[in-house]
MARBAVEX-963058 format. One record per residue: residue in one letter; x, y, z of N, C-alpha, C, CB in turn. Coordinates in pm, whole numbers, plus 50000, padded with zeros to 5 digits. Glycine has a CB too. Example, Ala and Ser with C-alpha at 12.3 -4.5 7.8 and 13.67 -1.06 7.14 Angstrom:
2
a513194943150780512304955050780513204967050780511314955350905;s512854977550708513674989450714512905000350787514084994050572;
END
This chain:
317
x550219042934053549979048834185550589062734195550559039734294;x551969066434159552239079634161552089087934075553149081334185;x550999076833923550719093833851549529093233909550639097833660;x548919090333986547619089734067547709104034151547529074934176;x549179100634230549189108034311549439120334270549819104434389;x550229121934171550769133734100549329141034035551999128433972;x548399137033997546959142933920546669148334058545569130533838;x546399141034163545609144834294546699159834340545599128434436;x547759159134349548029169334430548259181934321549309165534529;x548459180334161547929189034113546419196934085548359186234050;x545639187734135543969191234166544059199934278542899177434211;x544369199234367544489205034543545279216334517545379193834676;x546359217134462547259232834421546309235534298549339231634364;x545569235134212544759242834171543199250934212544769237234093;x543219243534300541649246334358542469255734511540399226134407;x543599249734506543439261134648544319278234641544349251234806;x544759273834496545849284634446544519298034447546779279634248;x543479297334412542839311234414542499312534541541629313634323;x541879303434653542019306234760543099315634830541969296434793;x544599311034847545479317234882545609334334825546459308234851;x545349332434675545399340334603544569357934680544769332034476;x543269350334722542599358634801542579360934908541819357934797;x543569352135003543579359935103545149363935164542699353135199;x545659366835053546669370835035546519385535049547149365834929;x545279391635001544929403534997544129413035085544529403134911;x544219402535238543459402235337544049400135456542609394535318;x544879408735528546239401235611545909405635790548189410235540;x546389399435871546459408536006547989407536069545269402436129;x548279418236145549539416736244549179418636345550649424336236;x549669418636448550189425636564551529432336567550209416936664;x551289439236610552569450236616552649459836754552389461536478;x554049459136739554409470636901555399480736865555279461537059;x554349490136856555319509436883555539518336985554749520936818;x556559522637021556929528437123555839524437267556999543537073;x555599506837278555529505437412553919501437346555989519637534;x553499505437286551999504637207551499493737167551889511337092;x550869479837179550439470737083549689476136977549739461037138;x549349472436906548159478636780548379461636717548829497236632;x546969459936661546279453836574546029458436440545319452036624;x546439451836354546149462536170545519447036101548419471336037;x544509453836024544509447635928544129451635787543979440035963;x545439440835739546109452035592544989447835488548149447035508;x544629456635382543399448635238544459457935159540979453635216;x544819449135033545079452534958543829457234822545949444434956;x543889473834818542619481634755543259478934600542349501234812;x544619472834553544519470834403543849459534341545739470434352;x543319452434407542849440334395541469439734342542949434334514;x541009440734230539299439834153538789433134218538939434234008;x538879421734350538069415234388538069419434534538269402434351;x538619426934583537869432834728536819445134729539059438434828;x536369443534846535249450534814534899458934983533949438134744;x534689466835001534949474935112534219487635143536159477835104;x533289481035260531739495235265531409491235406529869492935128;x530569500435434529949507335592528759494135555529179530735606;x528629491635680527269487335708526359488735862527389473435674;x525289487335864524199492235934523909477836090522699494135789;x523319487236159523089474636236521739467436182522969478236398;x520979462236258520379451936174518809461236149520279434236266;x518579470636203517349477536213517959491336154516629477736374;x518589493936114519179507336031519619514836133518109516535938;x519869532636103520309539636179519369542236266520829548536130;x519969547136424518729552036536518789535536597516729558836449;x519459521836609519459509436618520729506136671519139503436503;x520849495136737522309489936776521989477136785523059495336912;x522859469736717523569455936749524789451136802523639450636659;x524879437836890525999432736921527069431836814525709421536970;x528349434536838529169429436754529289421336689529759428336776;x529169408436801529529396736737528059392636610529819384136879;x527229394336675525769395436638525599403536447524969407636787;x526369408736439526659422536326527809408036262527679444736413;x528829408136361529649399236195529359385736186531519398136186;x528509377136258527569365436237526859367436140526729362136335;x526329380036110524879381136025525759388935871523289394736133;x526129394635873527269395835764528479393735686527439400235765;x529049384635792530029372735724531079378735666529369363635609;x531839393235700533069397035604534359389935658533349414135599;x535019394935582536549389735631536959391535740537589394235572;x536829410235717537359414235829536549429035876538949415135804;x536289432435970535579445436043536099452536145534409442636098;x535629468436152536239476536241534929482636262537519485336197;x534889489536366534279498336452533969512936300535619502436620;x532879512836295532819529536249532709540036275532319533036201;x531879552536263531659562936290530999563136455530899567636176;x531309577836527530519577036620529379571636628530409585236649;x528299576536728526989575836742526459583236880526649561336735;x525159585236917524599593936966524239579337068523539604536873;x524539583437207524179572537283522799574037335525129570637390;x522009583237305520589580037324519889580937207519959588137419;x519999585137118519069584936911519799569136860520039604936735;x520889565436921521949559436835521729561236677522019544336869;x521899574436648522159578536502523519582736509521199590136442;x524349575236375525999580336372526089595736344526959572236240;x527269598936404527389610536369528239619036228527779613336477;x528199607536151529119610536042528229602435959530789606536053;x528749606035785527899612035685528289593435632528479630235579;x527249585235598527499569735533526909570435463527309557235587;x527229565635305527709560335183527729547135128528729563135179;x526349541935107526309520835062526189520734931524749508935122;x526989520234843526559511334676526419525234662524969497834631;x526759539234691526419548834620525259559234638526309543534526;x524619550334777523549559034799523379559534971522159553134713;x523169577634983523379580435092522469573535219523339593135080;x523389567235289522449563235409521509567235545523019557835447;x522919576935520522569585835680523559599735644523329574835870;x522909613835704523699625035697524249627035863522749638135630;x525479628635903525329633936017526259643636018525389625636118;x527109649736066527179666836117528759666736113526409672036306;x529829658136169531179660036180531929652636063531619655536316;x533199654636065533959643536028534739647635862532809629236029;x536029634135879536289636135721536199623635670537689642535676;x535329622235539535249608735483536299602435408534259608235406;x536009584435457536899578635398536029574035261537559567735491;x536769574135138535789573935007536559562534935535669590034906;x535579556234919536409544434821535009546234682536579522034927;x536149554834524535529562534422534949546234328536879575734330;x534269550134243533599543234164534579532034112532999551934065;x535929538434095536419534133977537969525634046536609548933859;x537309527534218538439520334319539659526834382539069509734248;x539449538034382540429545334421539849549934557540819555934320;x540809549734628541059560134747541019570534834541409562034751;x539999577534884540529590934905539649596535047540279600834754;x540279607235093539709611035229539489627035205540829607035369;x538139627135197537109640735198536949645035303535789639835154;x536869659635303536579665335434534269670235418538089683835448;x534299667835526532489668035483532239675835392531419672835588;x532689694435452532409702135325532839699335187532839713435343;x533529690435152533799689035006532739678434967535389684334969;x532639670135050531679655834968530389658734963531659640335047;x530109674535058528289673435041527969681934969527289675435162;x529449690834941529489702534789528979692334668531509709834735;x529379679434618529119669134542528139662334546529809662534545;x527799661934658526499650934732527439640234726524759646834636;x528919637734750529309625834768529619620034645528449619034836;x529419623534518529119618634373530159613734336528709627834272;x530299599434254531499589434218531809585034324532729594134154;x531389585334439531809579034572531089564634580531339589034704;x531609553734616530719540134589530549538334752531629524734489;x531339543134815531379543934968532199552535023531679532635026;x531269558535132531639566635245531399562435382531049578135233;x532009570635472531849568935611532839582035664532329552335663;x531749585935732532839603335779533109596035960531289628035782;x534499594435976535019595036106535479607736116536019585236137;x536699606436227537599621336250537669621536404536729637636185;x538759628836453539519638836355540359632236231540599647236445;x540229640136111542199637436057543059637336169543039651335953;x544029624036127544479626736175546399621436092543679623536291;x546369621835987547649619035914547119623835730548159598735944;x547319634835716547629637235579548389642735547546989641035518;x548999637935414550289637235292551449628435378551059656235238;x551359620835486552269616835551552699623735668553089615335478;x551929633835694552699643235805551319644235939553209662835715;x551459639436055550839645436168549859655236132551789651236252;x548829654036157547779669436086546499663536199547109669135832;x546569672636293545469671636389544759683436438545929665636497;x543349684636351543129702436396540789695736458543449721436138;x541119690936557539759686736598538599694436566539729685536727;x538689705836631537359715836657536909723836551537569726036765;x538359720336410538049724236289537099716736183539159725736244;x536989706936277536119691136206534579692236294537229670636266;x534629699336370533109695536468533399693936607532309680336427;x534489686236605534659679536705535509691136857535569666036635;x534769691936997535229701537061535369696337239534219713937022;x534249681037213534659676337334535689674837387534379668537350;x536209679237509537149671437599537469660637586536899670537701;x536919651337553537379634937536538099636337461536529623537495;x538009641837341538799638737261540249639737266538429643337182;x540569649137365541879652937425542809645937523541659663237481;x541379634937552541819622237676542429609837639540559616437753;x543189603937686543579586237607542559580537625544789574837671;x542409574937530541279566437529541369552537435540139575137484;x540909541037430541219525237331540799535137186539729505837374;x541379529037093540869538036988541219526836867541699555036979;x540379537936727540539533336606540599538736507539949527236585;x541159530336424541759541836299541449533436153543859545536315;x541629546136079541619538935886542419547435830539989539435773;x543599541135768544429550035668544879541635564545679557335732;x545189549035476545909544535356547429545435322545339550735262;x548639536235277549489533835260549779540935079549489519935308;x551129548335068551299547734985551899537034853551539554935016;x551469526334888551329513734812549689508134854552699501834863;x549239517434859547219516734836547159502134946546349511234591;x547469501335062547049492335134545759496635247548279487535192;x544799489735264543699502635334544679497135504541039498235320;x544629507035577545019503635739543779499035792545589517135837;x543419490635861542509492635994543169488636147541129482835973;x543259496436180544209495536302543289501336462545749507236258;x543239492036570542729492236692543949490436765541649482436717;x543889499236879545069500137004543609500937095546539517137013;x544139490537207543099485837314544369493037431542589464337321;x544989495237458545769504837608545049520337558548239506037609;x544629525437631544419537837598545379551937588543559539137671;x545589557437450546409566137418545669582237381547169559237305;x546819589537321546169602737306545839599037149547219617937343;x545269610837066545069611336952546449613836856544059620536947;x547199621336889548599621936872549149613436871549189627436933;x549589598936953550389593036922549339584236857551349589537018;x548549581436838547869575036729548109575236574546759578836742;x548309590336559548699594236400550189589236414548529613236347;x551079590836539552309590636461552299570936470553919601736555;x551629566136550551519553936531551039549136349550489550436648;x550529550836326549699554736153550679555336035548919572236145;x551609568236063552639572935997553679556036014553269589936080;x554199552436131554909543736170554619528336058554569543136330;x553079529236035552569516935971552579517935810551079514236023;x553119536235790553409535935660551829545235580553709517435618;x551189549535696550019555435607550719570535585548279555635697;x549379577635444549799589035413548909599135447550109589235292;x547729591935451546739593235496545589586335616546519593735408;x545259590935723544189584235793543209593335886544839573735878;x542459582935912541409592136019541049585736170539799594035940;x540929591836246540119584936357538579578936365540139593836450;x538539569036393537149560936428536779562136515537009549436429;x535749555236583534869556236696535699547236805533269550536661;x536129551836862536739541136998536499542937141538249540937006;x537439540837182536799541237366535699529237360535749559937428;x534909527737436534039514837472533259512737382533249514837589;x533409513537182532979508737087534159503936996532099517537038;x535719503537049536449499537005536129483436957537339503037082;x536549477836795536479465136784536889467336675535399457336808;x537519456936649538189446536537538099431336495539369446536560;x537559425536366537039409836359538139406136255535199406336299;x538889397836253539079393236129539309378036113540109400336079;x538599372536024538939357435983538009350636118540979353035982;x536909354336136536199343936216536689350136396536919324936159;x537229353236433538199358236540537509377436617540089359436431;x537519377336708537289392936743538359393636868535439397636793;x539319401536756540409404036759540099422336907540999405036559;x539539429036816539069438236976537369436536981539549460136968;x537569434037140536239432737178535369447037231536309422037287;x534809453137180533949464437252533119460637379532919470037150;x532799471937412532039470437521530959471437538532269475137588;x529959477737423528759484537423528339474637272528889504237418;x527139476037236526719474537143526859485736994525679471937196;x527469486336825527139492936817525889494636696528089497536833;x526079504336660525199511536534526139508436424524869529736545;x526999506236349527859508136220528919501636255528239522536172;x529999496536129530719487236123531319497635960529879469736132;x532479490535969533519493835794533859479535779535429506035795;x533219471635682533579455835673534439454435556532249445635655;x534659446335525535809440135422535189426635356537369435835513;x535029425135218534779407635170536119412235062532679400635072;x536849399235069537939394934941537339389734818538949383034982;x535989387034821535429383034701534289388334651535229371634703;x533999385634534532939397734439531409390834487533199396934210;x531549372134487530619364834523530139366734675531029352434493;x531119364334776530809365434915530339381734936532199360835007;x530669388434915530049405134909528339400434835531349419234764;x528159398734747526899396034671525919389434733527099389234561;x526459380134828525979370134915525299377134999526919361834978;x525949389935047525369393635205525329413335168526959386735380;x525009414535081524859427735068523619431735083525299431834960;x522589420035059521349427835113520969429435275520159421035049;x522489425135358521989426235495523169440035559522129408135586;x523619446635474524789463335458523789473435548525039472435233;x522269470435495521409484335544520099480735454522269502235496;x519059478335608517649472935572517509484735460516329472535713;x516219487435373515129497035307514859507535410513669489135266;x515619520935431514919526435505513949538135449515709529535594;x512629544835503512009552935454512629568435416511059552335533;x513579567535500514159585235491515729583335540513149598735628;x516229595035506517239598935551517619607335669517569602435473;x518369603235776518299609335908519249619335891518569600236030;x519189630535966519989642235951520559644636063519359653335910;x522039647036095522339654236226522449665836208523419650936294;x521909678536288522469687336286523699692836322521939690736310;x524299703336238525419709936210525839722536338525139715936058;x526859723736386527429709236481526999706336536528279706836551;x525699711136653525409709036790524309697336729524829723836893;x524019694336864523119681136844521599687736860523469667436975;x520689685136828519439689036818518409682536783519409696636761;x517719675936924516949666836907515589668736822516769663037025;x514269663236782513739658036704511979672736751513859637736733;x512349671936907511619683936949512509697137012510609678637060;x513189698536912514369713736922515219715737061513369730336914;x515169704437116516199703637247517629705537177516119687137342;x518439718037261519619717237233520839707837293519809727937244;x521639709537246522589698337343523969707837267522429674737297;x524919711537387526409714137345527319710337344526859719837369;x527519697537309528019684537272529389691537203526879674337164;x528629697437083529619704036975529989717236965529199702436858;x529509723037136529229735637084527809743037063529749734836973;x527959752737068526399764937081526239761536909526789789437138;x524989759336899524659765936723522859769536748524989748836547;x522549774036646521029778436630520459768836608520629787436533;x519269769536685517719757236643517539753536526516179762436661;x517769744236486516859737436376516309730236351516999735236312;x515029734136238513889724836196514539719436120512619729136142;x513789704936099514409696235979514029703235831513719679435984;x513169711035838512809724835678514529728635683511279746535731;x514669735135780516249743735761517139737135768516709753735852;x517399723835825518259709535795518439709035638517349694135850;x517429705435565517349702735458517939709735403516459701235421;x518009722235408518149734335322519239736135274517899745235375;x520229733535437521639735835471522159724335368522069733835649;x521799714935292522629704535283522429704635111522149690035382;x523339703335011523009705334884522409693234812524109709834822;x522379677434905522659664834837520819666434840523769649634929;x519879662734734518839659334735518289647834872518829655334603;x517439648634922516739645935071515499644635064516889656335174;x514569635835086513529636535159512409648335175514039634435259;x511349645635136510589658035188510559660935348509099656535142;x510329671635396510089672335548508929673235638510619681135583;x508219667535531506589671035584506879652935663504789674435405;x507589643035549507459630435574507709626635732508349623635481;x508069634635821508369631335920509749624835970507519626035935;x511179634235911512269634935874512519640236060512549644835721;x513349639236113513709639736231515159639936290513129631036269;x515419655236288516789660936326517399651836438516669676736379;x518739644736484519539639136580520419642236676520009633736540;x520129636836763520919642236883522449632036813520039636837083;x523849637136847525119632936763525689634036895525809642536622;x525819629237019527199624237092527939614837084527149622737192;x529219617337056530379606036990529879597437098532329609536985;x529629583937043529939573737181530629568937265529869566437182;x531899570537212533289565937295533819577737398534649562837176;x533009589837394533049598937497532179598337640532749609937433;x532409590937681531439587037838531539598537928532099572637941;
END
């Protein structure tokens, strides 16, 4: 009877030892800074078996889905809120990156890049579209910066970004990296400035991070749970799987087949029949011919019926 028992409970610590194993590498807290709750959840990026990319709502970009609706149908560990979006095109306004191939171009931001070979790193647009993004396995351009080399670094209107909101407290979200390669995803639901956000960031040990889309697209899922609830429906998500299988499982639902690549224009928004919008600021008309032009990463012909985007952050009401 007890070498019975002794086989059985060595069966159960072997079968559940890789379990633990994996989600060991997959963690959440709560935490309180100077008066602040925040929500993080930690992925450990040394780990060959996590896996960590943007995904689409269920009809691609220019589309919105429910939250909950988005991590029902994709099943990750854990999810955050991504890049802006344009509350009437709902096209994001920052530049996404699936398996290596560009999804969507849009106009602001600095990307978070996770490289071929698993490494780390946060591009500012002009550098990743000098490359077309290249060795990048995933992108997603949020912003502002707002924590690099470890130090406070907040320069908005140098990124695109010139709205007033951005200057306002608002629920917000963030992605940074730890110098022990832990990725951050961190949501504060009280509404703060952008400033104490980074030094909140710094506080959690990042060296690097950026701002996400927040205000009333703020959200956070992890482990079955929606940890922040948004308010709106959105367009994009930054998900998380701990395993090579569960990623494989649901990667063909990251971002339908789409025909083209959507473009925002650089900065101002500029709808599809040359309506301006100064969202970002005054800039010159453009055709999607001179869209194209501006951008070095190979694109789409423009005869195909390629169609410039209106880009208002969403979390700016």
């Amino acid at each position: 009877m007890k070498r019975g028992l002794l086989i059985l409970c060595t069966a159960f610590i072997a079968l559940s030892a890789p379990e633990s194993a994996l989600a060991a590498n997959v963690s959440y807290v709560r935490t309180v800074w100077n008066h602040t709750s925040a929500n993080v959840v930690q992925v450990n990026m040394d780990s060959p078996n996590i896996r960590v990319t943007p995904a689409l709502a269920k009809h691609g970009a220019g589309s919105s889905e429910g939250f909950k609706s988005m991590v029902n149908r994709l099943h990750p560990i854990a999810a955050i809120t991504g890049t802006f979006f344009c509350t009437r095109s709902l096209q994001p306004t920052g530049d996404i990156v699936i398996e290596g191939k560009p999804m969507h171009l849009g106009c602001v931001g600095t990307g978070l890049c996770i490289m071929d070979d698993g490494r780390v790193e946060f591009k500012s647009l002009k550098d990743g579209r000098a490359s077309g993004w290249q060795g990048c396995r995933t992108v997603i351009c949020g912003g502002p910066t707002l924590v690099r080399h470890g130090r406070v670094t907040l320069a908005p209107r140098s990124e695109g970004f010139r709205d007033p909101g951005f200057f306002r407290q608002k629920r917000r979200s963030a992605v940074g990296l730890t110098k022990s390669n832990k990725l951050l995803m961190v949501t504060v639901d009280k509404p703060i400035y952008l400033s104490d956000l980074a030094k909140l960031l710094i506080h959690l040990g990042a060296v690097d991070a950026v701002d996400l889309d927040g205000g009333s697209s703020t959200a956070l899922y992890y482990r079955g749970k929606i940890v922040s609830r948004p308010e709106r429906r959105l367009t994009n998500l930054l998900v998380v799987y701990e395993s090579p299988s569960q990623y494989a499982a649901y990667r063909s639902e990251l971002a339908p087949k789409m025909p083209q690549i959507a473009i925002a224009a650089e900065p101002a928004a500029v709808l599809g029949d040359g309506i301006l919008s100064d969202l970002f600021g005054k800039a010159p008309k453009l055709t999607p011919a001179d869209a194209l032009r501006r951008y070095s990463h190979p694109l789409p012909d423009p005869q195909n019926g390629l169609q410039v985007i209106s880009s208002k952050p969403s979390s700016l009401d």
